[in-house]
C-alpha positions as CSV (number, residue, x, y, z in Angstrom):
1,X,-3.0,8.7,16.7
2,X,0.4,7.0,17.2
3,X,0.2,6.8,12.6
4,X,0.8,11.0,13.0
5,X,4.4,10.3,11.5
6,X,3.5,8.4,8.3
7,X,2.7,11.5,6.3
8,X,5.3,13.8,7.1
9,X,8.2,14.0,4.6
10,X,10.8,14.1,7.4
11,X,9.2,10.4,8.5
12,X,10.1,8.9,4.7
13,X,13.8,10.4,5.1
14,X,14.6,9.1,8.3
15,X,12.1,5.4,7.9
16,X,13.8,4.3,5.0
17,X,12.8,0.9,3.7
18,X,13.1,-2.0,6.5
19,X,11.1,-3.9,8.3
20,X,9.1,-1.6,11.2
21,X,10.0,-3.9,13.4
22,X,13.7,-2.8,12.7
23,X,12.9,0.5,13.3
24,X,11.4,-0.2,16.5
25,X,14.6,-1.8,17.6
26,X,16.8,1.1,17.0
27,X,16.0,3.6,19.5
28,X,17.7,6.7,18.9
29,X,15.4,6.1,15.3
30,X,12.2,5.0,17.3
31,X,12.9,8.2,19.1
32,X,13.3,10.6,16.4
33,X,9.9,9.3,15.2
34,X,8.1,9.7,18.1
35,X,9.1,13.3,18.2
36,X,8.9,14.7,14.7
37,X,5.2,14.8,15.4
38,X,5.0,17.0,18.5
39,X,8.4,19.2,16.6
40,X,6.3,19.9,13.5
41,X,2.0,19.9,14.9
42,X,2.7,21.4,18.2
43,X,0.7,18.9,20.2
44,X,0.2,18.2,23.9
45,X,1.1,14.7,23.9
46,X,3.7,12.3,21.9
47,X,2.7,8.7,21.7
48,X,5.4,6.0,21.4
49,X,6.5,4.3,18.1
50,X,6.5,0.9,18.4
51,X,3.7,-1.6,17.7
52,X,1.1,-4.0,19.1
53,X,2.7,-7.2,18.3
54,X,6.2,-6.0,19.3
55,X,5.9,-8.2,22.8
56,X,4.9,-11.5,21.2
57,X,7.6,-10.6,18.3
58,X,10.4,-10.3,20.8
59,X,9.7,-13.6,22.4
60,X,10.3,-15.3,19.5
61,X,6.7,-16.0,18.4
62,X,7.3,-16.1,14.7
63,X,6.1,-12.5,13.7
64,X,7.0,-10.2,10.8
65,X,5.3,-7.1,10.4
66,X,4.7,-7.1,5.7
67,X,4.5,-3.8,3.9
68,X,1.3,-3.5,2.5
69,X,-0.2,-6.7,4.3
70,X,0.7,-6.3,8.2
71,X,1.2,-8.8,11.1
72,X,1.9,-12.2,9.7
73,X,2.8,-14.9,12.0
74,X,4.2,-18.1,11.3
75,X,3.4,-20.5,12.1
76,X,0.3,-19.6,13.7
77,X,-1.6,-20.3,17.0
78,X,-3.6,-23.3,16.3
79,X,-3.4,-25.6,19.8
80,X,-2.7,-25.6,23.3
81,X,1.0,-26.9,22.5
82,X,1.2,-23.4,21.2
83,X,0.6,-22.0,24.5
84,X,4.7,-22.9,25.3
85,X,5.6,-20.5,22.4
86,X,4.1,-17.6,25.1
87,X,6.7,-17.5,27.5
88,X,7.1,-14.4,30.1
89,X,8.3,-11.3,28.5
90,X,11.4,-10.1,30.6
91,X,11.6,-6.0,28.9
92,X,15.3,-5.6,29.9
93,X,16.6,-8.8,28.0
94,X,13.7,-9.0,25.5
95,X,12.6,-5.2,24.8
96,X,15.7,-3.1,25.6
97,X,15.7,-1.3,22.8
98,X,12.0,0.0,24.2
99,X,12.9,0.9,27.4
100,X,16.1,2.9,25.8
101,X,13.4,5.0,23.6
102,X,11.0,6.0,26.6
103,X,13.8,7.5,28.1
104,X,15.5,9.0,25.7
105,X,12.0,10.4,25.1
106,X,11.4,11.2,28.5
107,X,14.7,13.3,28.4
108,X,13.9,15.4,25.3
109,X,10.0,15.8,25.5
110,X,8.6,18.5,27.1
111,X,5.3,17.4,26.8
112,X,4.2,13.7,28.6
113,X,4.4,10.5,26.7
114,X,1.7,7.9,26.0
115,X,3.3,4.4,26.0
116,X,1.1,1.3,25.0
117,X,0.1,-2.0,24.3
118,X,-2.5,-4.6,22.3
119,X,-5.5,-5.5,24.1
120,X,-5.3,-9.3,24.6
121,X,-8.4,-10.0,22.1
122,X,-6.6,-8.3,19.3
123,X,-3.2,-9.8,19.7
124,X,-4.6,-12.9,20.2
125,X,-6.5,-12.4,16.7
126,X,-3.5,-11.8,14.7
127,X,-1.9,-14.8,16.4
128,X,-4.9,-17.2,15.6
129,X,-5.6,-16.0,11.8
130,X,-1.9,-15.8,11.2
131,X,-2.8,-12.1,9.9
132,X,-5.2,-9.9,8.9
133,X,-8.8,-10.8,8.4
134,X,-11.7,-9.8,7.7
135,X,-13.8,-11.9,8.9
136,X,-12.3,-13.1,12.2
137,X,-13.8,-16.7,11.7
138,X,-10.5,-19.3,12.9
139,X,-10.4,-16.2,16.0
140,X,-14.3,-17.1,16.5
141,X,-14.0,-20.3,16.0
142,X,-11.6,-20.9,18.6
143,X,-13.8,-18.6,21.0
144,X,-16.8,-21.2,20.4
145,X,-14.9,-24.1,20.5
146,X,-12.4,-24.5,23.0
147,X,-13.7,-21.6,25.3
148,X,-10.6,-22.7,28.1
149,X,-7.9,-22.6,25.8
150,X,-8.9,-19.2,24.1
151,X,-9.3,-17.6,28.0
152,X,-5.5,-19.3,28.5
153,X,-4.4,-17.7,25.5
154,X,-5.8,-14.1,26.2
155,X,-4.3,-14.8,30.3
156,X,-0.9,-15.2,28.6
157,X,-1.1,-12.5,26.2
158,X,-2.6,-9.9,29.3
159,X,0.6,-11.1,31.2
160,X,2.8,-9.7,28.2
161,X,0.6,-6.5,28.0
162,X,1.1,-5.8,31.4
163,X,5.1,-6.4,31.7
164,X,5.2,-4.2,28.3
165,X,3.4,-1.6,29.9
166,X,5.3,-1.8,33.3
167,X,8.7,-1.3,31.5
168,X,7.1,2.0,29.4
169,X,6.1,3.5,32.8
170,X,9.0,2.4,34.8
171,X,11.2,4.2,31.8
172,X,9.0,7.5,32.4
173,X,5.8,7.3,30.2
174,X,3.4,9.2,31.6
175,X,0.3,7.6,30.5
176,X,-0.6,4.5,28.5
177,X,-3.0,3.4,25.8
178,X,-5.0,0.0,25.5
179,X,-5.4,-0.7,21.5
180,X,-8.4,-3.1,21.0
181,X,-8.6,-2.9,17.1
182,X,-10.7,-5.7,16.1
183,X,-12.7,-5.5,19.2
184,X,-15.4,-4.2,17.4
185,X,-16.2,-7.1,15.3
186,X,-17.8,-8.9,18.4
187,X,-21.3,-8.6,19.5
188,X,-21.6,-6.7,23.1
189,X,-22.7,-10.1,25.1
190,X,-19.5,-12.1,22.7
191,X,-17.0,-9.0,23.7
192,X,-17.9,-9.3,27.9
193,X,-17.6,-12.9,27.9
194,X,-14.3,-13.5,25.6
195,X,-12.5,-10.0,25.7
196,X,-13.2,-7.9,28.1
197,X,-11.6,-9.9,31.1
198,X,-8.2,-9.7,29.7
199,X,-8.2,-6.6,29.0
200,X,-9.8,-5.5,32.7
201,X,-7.1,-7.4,33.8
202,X,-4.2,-4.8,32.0
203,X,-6.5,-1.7,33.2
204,X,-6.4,-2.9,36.7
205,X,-2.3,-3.6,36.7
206,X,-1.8,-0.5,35.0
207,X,-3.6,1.4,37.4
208,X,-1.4,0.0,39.9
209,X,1.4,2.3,38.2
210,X,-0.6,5.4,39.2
211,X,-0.6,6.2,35.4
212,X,-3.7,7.2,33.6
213,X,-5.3,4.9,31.1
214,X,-6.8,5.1,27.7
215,X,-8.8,2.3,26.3
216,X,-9.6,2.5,22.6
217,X,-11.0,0.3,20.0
218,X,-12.4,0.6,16.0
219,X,-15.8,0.0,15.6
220,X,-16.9,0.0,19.0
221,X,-20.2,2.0,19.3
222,X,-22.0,-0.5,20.3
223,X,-19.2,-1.8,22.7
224,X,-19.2,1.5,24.4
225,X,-21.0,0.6,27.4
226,X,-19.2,-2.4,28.5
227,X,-15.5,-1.0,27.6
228,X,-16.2,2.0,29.9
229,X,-16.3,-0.7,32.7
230,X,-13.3,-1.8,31.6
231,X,-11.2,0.1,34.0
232,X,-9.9,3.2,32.0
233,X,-9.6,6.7,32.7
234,X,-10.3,7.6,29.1
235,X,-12.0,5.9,26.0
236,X,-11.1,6.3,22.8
237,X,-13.8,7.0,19.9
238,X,-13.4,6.3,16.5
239,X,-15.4,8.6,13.5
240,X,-18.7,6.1,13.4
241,X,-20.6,7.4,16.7
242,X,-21.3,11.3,17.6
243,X,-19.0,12.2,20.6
244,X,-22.3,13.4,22.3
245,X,-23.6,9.7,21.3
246,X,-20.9,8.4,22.5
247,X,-20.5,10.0,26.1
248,X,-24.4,9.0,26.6
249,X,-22.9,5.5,26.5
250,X,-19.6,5.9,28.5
251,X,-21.1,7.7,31.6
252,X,-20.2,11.2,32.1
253,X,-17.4,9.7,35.4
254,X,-14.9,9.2,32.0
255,X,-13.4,11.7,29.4
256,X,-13.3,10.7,25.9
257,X,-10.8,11.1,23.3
258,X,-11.5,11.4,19.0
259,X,-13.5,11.6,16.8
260,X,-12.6,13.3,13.9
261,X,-12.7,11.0,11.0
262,X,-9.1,10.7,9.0
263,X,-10.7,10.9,5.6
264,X,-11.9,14.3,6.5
265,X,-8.3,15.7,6.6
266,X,-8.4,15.1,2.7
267,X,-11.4,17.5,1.8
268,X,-10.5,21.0,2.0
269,X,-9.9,22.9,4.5
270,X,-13.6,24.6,5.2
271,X,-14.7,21.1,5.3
272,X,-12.2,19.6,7.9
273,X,-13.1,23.3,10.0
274,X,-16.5,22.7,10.4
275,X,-15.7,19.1,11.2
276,X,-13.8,19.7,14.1
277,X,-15.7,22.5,15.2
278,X,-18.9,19.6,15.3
279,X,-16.6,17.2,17.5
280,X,-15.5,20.2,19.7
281,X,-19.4,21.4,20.0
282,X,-20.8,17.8,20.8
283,X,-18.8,18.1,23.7
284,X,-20.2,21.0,25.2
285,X,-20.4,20.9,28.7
286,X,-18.3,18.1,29.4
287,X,-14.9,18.5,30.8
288,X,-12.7,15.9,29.7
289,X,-11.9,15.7,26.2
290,X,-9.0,14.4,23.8
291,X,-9.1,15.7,20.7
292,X,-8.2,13.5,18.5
293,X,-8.4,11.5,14.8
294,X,-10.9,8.7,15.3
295,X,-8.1,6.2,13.6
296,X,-4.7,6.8,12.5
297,X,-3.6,10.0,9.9
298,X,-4.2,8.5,6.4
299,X,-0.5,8.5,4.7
300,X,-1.6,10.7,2.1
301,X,-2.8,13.4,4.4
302,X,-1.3,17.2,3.7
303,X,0.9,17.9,6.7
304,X,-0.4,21.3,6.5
305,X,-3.6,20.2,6.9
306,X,-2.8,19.1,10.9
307,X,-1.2,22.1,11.4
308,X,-4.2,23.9,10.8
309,X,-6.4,21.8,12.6
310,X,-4.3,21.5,15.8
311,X,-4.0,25.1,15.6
312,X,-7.9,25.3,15.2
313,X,-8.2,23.1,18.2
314,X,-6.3,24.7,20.4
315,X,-7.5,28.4,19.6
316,X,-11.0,27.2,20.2
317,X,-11.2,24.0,22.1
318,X,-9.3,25.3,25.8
319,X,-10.2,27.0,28.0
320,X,-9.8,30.7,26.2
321,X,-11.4,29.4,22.9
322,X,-15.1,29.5,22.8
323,X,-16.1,26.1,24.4
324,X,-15.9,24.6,28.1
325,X,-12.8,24.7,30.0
326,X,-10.6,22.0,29.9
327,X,-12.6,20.7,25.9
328,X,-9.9,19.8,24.5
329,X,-6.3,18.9,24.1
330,X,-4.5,17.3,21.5
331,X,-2.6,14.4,21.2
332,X,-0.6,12.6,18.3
């Protein structure tokens, strides 16, 4: 996942101490981040640094991105006044910096590069709790309550998504990702009425871009079904549901991409092996895999560690290992 960087020494050099949301502004920095990742693991895909909330952050929302804590918004979104504090997103005046590190990306790569955005539900989350939560219940609350204003809010925030991910593609990304990270804390029938609109709605423009699409979400099992309607190309697995589960649910007409839990890449390294090997053999048969954590690389994760494992995936995951052609590939 896009979190790859965090544990690699050359990440803490070059990070320092500010705000992420000052490193996201400087792009030759945003850039070097993206990158050290593919330099040092040898993977098939970079994804970009930047973050979820950066779109309603550089409209003037009232966001800080907290060590240790997160998004915290203030004030937050509490009534339909709070609607004018959404205005358009223009990416060349608002989010130049962005566009400056896709292609400065773009020019160094040489493998493609996954932009991205926040699923609607989840931004709107953050904005709504002022933060995170763990028990979503002002988000839920507002759902219930005022059912109009809540689909307002998620029509405004798909409107950013989708200007966000224009600018990422227009720059040169080659693909881009839908994050939906608290999507899994709705029940299947609350998730098709109150999320999954929005987020068809970001799908369908982004497909307009003749990009492909990755939709991905964290506790989501039971949300499989309905997100693989959604509109991607791919969807994204975290570590709680078999892959072979998971692609019962999802249809075989979609590839997948995970599902190696993060924690494993703690235990040693027989442990993770045979780990990956599961994921790679639950696929069997199916064309259309990313290989992937099922969440982002814990901070205290060895470096070495995902060197060994993308080098175990790509030995026996393509087409030469000893699985299906086109198993696996491996992204940041």
């Amino acid at each position: 996942m896009r979190q790859a960087g965090r544990s690699l020494p050359e990440y803490r050099s070059v990070r320092g101490q500010g705000s992420i949301l000052e490193a996201i502004a400087d792009a030759a920095l945003a850039a070097e981040i993206t990158i050290q990742p593919v330099r040092r693991y040898g993977v098939d895909a970079a994804v970009l640094y930047s973050d979820i909330m950066v779109p309603v952050w550089a409209i003037g929302f009232g966001v800080e991105v907290t060590p240790g804590v997160g998004p915290v918004i203030d004030p937050p979104f509490r009534h339909r006044s709070d609607l004018r504090r959404l205005r358009p997103l223009e990416p060349e005046i608002d989010t130049p910096f962005v566009i400056e590190t896709v292609e400065r990306l773009v020019a160094e790569l040489d493998v493609p590069l996954i932009g991205f955005a926040g699923a609607p539900f989840t931004v709107a989350s953050y904005l709504v709790e002022g933060g995170p939560s763990r028990t979503y219940s002002r988000t839920k609350a507002l759902m219930y309550g005022d059912p109009g204003l809540w689909a307002d809010l998620l029509d405004r925030l798909a409107d950013l998504a989708i200007a966000s991910i224009r600018s990422q593609v227009t720059g040169g990304a080659s693909a881009i990702q839908l994050f939906d990270s608290w999507a899994g804390a709705l029940s299947p029938p609350d998730y098709e009425r109150f999320a999954l609109p929005a987020s068809q709605k970001v799908l369908r423009a982004a497909g307009e871009l003749g990009v492909p699409r990755i939709h991905f979400g964290v506790s989501t099992g039971e949300l499989l079904g309905p997100m693989a309607e959604a509109g991607a190309d791919v969807v994204g697995v975290d570590w709680r549901v078999p892959l072979d589960t998971a692609r019962d649910r999802v249809g075989p007409h979609l590839a997948l991409q995970g599902n190696l839990d993060p924690a494993v890449c703690l235990a040693p390294w027989p442990a993770a092996a045979a780990a990956a090997r599961d994921v790679l053999r639950r696929n069997r048969g199916h064309p259309g895999h990313i290989f992937n954590l099922g969440h982002g690389v814990l901070p205290e994760t060895d470096p070495a560690m995902l060197e060994q494992l993308v080098e175990l995936v790509h030995r026996e995951g393509r087409a030469d290992g000893p699985w299906p052609a086109g198993a696996a590939e491996v992204a940041t």
